[in-house]
C-alpha positions as CSV (number, residue, x, y, z in Angstrom):
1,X,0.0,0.0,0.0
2,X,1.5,3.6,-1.0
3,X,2.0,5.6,1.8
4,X,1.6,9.1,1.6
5,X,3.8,12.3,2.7
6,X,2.8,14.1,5.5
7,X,3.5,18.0,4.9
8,X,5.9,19.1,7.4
9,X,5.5,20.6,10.3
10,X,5.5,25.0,10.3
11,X,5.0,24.3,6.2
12,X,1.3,26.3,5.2
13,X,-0.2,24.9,2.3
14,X,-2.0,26.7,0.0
15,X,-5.6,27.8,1.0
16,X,-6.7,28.5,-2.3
17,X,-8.4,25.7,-3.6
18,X,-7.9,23.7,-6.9
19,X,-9.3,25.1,-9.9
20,X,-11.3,22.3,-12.4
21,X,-9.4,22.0,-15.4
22,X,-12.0,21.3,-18.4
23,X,-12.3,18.2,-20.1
24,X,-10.4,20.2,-23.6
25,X,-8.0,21.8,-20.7
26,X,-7.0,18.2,-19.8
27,X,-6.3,16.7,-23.0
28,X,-3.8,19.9,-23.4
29,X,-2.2,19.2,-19.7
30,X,-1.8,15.2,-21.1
31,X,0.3,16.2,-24.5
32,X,1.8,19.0,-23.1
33,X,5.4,18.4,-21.7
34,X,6.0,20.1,-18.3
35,X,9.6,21.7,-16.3
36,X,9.6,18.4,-14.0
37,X,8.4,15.9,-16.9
38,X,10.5,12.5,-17.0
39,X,10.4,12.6,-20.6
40,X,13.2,15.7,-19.9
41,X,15.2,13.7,-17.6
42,X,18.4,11.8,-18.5
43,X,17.4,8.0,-19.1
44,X,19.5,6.8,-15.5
45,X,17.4,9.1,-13.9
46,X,13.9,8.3,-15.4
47,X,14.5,4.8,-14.6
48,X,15.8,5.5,-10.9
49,X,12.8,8.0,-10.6
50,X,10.3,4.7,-11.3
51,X,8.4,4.1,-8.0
52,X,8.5,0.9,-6.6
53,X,6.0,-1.5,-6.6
54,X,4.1,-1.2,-3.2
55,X,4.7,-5.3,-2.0
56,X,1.5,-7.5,-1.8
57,X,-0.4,-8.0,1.3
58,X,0.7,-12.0,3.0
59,X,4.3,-11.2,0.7
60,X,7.5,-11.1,2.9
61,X,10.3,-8.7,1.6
62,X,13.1,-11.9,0.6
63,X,16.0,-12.7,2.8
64,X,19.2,-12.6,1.8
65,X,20.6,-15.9,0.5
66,X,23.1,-18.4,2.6
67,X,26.0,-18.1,1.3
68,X,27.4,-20.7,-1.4
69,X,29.9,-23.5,0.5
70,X,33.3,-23.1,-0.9
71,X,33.8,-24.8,-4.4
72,X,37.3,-25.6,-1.9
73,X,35.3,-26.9,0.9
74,X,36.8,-30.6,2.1
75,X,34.6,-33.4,0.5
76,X,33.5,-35.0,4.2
77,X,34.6,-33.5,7.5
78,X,35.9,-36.2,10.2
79,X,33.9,-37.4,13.5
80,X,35.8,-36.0,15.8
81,X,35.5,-38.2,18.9
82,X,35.8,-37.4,22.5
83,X,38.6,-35.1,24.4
84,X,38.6,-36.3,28.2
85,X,38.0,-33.6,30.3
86,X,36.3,-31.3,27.7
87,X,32.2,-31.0,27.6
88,X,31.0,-28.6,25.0
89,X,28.1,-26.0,24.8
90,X,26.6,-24.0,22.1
91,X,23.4,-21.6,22.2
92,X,22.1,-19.3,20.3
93,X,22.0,-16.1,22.3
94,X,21.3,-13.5,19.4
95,X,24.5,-11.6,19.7
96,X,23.9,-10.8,16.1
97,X,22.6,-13.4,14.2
98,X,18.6,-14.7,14.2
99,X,17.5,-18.5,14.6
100,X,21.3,-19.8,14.1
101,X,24.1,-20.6,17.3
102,X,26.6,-17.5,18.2
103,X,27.8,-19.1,21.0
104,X,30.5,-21.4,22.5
105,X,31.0,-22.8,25.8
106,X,33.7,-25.3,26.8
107,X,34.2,-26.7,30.3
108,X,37.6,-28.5,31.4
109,X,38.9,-30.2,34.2
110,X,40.7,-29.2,37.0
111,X,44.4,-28.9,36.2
112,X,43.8,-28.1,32.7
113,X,47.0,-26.2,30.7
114,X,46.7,-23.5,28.6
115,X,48.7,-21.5,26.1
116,X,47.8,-19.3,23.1
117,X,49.2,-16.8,20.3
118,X,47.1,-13.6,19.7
119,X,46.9,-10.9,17.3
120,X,49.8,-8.2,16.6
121,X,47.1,-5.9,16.4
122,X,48.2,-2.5,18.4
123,X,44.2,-2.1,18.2
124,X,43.6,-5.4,19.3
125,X,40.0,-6.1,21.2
126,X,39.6,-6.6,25.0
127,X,39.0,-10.1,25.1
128,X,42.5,-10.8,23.2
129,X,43.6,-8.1,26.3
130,X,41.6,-10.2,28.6
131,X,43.5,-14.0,27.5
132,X,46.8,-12.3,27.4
133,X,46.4,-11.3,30.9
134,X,45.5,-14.4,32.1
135,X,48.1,-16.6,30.7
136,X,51.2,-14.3,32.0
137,X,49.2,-14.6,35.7
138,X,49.1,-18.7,35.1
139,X,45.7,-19.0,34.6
140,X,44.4,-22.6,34.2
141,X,42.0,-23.9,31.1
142,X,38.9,-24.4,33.0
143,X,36.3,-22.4,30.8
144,X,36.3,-21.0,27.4
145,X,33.7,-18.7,25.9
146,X,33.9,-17.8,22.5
147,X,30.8,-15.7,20.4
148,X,30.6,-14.6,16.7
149,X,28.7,-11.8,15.6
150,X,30.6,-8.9,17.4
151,X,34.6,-8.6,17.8
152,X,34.0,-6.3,21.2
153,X,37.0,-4.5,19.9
154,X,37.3,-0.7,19.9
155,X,34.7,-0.5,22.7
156,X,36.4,1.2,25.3
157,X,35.4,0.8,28.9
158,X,32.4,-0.7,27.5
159,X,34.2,-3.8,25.8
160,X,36.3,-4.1,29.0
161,X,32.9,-4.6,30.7
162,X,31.3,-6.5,29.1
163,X,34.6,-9.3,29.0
164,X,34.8,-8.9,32.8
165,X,30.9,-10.0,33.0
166,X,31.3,-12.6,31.1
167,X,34.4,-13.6,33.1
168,X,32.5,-13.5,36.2
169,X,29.6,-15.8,34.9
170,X,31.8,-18.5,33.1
171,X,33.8,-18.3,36.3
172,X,30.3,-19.1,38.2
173,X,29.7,-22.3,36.1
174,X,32.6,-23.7,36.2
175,X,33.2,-23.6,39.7
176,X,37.0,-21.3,39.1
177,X,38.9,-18.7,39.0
178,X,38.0,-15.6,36.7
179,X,41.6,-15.7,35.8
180,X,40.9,-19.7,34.8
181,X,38.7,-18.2,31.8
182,X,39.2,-17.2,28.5
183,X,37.5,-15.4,25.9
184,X,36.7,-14.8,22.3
185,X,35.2,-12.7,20.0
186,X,34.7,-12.5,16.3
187,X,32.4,-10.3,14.3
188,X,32.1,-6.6,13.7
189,X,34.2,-3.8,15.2
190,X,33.4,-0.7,17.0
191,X,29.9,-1.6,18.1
192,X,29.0,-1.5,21.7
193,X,28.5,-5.8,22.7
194,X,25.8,-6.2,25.4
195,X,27.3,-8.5,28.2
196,X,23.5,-10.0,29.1
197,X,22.8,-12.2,26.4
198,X,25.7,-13.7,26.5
199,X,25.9,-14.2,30.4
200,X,22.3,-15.9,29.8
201,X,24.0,-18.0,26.8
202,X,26.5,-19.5,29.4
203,X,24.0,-21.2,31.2
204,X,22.0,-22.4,28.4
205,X,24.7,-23.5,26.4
206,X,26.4,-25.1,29.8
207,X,23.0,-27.0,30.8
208,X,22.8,-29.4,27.7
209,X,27.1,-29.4,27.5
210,X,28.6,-32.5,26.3
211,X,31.8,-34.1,25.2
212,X,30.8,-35.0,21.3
213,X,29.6,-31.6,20.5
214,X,32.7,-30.7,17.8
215,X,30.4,-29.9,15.0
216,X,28.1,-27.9,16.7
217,X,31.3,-25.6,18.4
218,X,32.9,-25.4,15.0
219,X,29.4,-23.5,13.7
220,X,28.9,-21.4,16.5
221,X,31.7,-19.4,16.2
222,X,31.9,-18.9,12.3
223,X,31.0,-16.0,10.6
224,X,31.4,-15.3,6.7
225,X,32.8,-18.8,7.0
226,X,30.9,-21.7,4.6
227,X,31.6,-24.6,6.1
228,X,32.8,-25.4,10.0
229,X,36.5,-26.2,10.0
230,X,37.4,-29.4,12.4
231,X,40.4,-31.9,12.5
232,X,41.3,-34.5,14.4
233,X,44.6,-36.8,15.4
234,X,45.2,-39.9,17.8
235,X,49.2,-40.6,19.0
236,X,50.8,-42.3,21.7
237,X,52.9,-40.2,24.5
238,X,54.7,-43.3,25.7
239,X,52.0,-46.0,26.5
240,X,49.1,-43.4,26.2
241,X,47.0,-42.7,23.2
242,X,45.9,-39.4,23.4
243,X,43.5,-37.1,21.2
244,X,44.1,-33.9,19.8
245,X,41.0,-32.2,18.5
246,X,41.1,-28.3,17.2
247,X,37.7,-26.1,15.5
248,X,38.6,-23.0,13.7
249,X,36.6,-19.9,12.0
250,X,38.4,-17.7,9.7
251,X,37.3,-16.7,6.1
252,X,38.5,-12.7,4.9
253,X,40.7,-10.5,7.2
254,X,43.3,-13.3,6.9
255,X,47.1,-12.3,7.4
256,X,50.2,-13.1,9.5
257,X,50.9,-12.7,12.1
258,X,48.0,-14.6,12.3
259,X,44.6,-14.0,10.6
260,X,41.3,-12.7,11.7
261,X,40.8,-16.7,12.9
262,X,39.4,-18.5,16.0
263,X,41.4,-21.5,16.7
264,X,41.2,-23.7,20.1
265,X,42.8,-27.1,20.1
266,X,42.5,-29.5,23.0
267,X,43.9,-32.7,23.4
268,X,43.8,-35.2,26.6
269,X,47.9,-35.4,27.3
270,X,49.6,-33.9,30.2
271,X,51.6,-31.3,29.0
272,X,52.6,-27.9,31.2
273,X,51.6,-25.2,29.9
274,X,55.6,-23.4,29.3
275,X,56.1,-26.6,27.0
276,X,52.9,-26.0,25.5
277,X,53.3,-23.0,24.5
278,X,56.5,-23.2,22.9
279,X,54.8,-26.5,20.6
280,X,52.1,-24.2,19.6
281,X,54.5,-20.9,18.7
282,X,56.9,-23.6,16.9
283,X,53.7,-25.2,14.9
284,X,52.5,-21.8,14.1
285,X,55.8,-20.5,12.3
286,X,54.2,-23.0,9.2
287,X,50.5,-22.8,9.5
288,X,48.9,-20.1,11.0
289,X,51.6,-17.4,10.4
290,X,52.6,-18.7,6.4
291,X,48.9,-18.2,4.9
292,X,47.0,-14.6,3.8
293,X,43.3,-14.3,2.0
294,X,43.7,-10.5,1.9
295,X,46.5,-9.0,3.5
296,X,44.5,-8.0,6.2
297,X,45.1,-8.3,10.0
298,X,42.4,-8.8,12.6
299,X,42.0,-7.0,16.2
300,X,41.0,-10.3,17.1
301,X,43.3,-13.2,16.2
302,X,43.6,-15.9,18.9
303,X,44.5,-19.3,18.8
304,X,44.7,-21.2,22.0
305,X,45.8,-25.0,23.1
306,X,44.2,-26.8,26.3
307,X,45.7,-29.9,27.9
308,X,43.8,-31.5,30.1
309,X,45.8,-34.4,31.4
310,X,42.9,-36.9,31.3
311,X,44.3,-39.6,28.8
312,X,47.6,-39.8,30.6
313,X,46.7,-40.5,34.4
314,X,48.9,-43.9,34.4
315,X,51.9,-42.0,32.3
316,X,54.3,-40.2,33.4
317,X,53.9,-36.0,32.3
318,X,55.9,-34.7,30.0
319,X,58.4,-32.3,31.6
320,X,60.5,-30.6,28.5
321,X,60.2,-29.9,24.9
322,X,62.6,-32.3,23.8
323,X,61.5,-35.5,25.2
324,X,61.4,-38.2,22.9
325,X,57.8,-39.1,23.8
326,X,56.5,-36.4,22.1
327,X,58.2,-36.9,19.2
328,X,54.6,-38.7,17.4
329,X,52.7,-36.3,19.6
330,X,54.7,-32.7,17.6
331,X,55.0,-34.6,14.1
332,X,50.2,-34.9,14.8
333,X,50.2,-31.3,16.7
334,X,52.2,-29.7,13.3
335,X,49.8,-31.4,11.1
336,X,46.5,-30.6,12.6
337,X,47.7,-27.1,12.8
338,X,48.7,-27.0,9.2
339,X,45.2,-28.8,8.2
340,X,43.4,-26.0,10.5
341,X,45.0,-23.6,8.4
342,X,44.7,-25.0,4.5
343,X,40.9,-25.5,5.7
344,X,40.6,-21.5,6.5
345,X,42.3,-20.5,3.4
346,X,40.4,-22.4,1.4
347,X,37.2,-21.1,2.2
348,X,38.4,-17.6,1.7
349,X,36.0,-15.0,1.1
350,X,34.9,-15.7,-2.6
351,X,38.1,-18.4,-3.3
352,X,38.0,-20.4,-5.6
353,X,41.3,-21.5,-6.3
354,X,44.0,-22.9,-3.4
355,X,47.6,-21.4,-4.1
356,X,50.9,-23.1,-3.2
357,X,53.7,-20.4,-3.4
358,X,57.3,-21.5,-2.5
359,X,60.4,-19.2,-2.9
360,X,63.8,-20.6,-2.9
361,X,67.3,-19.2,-3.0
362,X,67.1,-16.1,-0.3
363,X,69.4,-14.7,1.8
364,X,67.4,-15.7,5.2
365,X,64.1,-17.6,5.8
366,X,62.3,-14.6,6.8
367,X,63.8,-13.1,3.7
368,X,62.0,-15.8,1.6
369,X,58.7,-15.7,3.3
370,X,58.6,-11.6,3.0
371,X,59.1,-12.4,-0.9
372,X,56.4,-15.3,-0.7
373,X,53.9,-13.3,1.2
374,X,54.3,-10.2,-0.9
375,X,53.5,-12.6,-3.9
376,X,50.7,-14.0,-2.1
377,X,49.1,-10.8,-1.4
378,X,49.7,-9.0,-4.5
379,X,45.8,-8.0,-6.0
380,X,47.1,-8.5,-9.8
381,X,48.7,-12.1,-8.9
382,X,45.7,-12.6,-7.4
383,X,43.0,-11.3,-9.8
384,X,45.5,-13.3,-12.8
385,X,44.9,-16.8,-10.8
386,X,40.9,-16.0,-10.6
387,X,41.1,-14.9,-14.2
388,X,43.0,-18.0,-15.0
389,X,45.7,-16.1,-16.7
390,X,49.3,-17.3,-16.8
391,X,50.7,-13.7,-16.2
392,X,53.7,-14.8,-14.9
393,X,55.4,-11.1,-15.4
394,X,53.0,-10.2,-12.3
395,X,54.8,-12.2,-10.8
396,X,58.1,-11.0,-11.5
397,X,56.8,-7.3,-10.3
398,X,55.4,-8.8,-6.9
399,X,59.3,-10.0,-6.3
400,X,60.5,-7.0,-7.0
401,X,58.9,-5.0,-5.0
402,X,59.0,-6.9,-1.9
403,X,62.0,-5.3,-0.7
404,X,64.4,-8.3,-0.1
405,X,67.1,-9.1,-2.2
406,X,66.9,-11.1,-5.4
407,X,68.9,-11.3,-8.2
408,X,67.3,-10.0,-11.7
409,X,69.5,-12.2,-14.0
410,X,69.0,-15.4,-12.1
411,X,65.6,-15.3,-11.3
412,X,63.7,-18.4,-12.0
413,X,59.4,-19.1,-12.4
414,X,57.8,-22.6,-12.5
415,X,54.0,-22.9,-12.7
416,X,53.0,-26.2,-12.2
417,X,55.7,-28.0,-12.8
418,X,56.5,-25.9,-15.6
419,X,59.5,-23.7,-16.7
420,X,58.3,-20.2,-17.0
421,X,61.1,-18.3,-16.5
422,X,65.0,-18.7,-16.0
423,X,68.5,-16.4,-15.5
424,X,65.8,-13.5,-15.8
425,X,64.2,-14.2,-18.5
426,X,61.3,-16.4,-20.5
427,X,62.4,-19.6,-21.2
428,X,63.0,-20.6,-24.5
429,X,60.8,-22.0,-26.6
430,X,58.1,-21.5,-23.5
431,X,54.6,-23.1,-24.3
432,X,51.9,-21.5,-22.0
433,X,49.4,-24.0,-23.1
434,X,50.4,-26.6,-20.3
435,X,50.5,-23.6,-17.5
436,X,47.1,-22.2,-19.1
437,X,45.8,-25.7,-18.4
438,X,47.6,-25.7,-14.7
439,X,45.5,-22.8,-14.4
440,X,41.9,-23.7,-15.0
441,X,42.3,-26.5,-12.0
442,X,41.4,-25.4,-8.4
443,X,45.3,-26.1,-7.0
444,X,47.8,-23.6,-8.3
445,X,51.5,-24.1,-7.4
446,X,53.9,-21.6,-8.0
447,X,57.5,-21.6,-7.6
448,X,60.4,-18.7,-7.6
449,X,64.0,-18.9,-6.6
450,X,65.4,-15.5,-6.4
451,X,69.0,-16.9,-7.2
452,X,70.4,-15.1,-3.9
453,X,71.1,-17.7,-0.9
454,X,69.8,-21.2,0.4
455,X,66.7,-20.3,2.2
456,X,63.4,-21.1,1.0
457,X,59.9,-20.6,2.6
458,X,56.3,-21.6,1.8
459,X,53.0,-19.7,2.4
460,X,49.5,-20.5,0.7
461,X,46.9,-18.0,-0.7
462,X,44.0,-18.3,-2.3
463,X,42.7,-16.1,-5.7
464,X,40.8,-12.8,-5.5
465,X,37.7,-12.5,-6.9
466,X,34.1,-10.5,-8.0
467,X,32.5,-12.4,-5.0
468,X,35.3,-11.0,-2.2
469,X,33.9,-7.5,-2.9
470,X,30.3,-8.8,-2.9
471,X,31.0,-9.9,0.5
472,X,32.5,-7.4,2.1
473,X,30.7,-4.5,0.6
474,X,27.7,-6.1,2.4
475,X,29.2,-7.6,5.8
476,X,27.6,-5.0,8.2
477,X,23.9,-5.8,6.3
């Protein structure tokens, strides 16, 4: 139904009333063309000037559409089983989203270890304040609360707040310390988070908590993601089999150090938390810190390991880094990171390809990961793999540029397996039709060696496309 324009307020209207035109008058009025006549108007604006059909009565304005699973997604996503000590919680507390889960809940045993990375960030949000805190004042990992929807970063004395409620009410159910909790938040930035519904989550979430509940965490706390991201691994510490399980989110916003991910792995072995934390820094050098969607760093990066002991009551603990029994356990912890990591890039905002880039011959490690990264995040490398396009030269400029050294006249390009480019220049004879074909696949490996030193790095990327902007331009909506 059209609604009508109410004059405004102090505005007279016209007391003199309406003169009749004549029927011959009106016919004139029809044919004639007035000042404010459409038929005057540029075409763009006669078709924006169009009113809208007034909707039908019963017809609901549409939703927007769920968003299309990754053409990248994995095939099948493991069971995972069991972590002792851990009992998981989701509810949907309507931080943001309607009718779906936006919250996490997990409960661990007395004793529990804990260690975590976080964000570079120098804006980073108060709940990444909050964990940091925690951990330096040897907090144990008895409760974990993680929500998506809002970040609670850049909210002052508010954000602060609001973390320290819902410190006080994890702290309530699990029978700890407020110092034995840690929190997460992912979502939008800069807008004011509400502490109640997510205090009332806690109990909800907590009174149906149980141990098999992976699949359920790993939705609660995604965002733009398209699919829940969930690994699993089973080793033996000495005459123990113990399970490592870890959920991540993570889909744009996605650069080292770190990425604007979620990650929380927990396994059942008894590890101290000083030994855990230097697995999970060492594990992250490859997998967490060696992949970018977009160049992008979050406020609110965190990715945290709990040990709870449980699987390891008749072992003896581990007591240093380098003891042999953890040999298995490091080789399973590495690779569950690394699969965390290839699953997050992978569903990149609008990805649809998976790049591999590997530079050899730099002066330094750090030197080669600068150059890899620089490749990786370069928008015309990027937009040339969505395009399909073999433009190697982009590739040449995206070296160049990245600041470290590299030797013109030695530089060499392969492209799936293929010779592009060698001693700075195209290969003889080069045939793009086997790299064109390399292309149209959803894998893309790229390989440079800057001809300069010994050191070589690896980072993975994914392509930049139409449907990244889509996203983004409408993420607040």
């Amino acid at each position: 139904m059209a609604v009508r324009k109410k004059a405004r307020a102090g505005v007279r209207s016209s007391a003199k009333p309406k003169r009749k035109a004549s029927v011959k008058s009106k016919s004139k009025a029809k044919a004639k063309v007035g000042p404010h006549s459409k038929a005057k108007q540029p075409r763009a604006q006669r078709k924006s000037a169009r009113p809208k059909k007034p909707a039908k009565p019963g017809v609901r304005a549409k939703k927007k559409s769920a968003a299309k699973i990754s053409p990248l997604a994995p095939r099948g996503y493991p069971e995972l089983p069991p972590v002792g000590g851990v009992a998981l919680g989701v509810a949907a507390a309507g931080i943001k989203y309607k009718g779906r889960t936006d919250l996490l809940v997990a409960k661990m045993i007395e004793g529990t270890q804990a260690a975590g990375i976080f964000t570079t960030s120098k804006t980073a949000s108060a709940p990444v304040e909050w964990c940091r805190a925690n951990l330096a004042d040897g907090g144990e990992g008895r409760m974990l609360v993680v929500n998506s929807g809002n970040s609670n970063a850049f909210t002052g004395k508010a954000g602060v707040a609001t973390v320290k409620a819902t410190a006080s009410a994890a702290a309530a159910a699990g029978n700890c310390r407020q110092r034995d909790v840690f929190i997460a938040s992912t979502g939008v930035i800069g807008q004011p988070m509400d502490a109640g519904p997510v205090v009332t989550g806690i109990d909800t979430a907590m009174s149906k908590a149980a141990p098999d509940l992976w699949d359920e965490a790993a939705r609660a706390i995604m965002t733009t993601d398209t699919y829940p991201k969930v690994a699993t691994r089973r080793v033996r510490i000495g005459g123990a089999e113990v399970t490592i399980n870890g959920i991540a989110k993570g889909s744009g916003m996605i650069a080292p150090d770190l990425a604007t991910m979620l990650v929380f792995i927990f396994t059942d072995a008894a590890i101290p938390a000083k030994i855990l934390q230097t697995l999970l820094m060492l594990g992250a050098r490859d997998s967490f810190n060696a992949i970018t969607v977009d160049s992008d760093t979050s406020t609110s990066d965190t990715v945290m390991v709990f040990a709870t002991g449980a699987a390891m009551t008749d072992e003896a603990p581990v007591t240093r880094a380098g003891d042999p029994r953890l040999r298995d356990f490091r080789a399973a912890f590495d690779a569950l990171m690394l699969d965390l990591a290839h699953q997050v890039v992978k569903d990149g905002e609008g990805a649809t390809k998976f790049v591999r880039i590997a530079v050899g011959g730099a002066q330094s490690h750090q030197a080669a990961r600068r150059i890899a990264m620089t490749v990786a995040n370069s928008p015309l490398v990027k937009t040339a793999i969505a395009g399909e396009d073999a433009n190697w030269g982009r590739i040449v400029m995206a070296v160049g540029k990245s600041g470290e050294a590299a030797d013109r006249d030695k530089l060499a390009i392969r492209i799936g397996g293929v010779d592009v480019a060698k001693n700075g220049m195209a290969v003889a004879g080069y045939d793009e039709t086997p790299v064109a074909r390399h292309m149209k696949g959803s894998d893309i490996d790229i390989e440079v060696d800057v001809g300069v030193g010994k050191s070589s790095a690896v980072v993975w990327t994914c392509d930049l496309t139409y449907d990244y902007i889509r996203i983004n331009a409408d993420y607040r909506s």
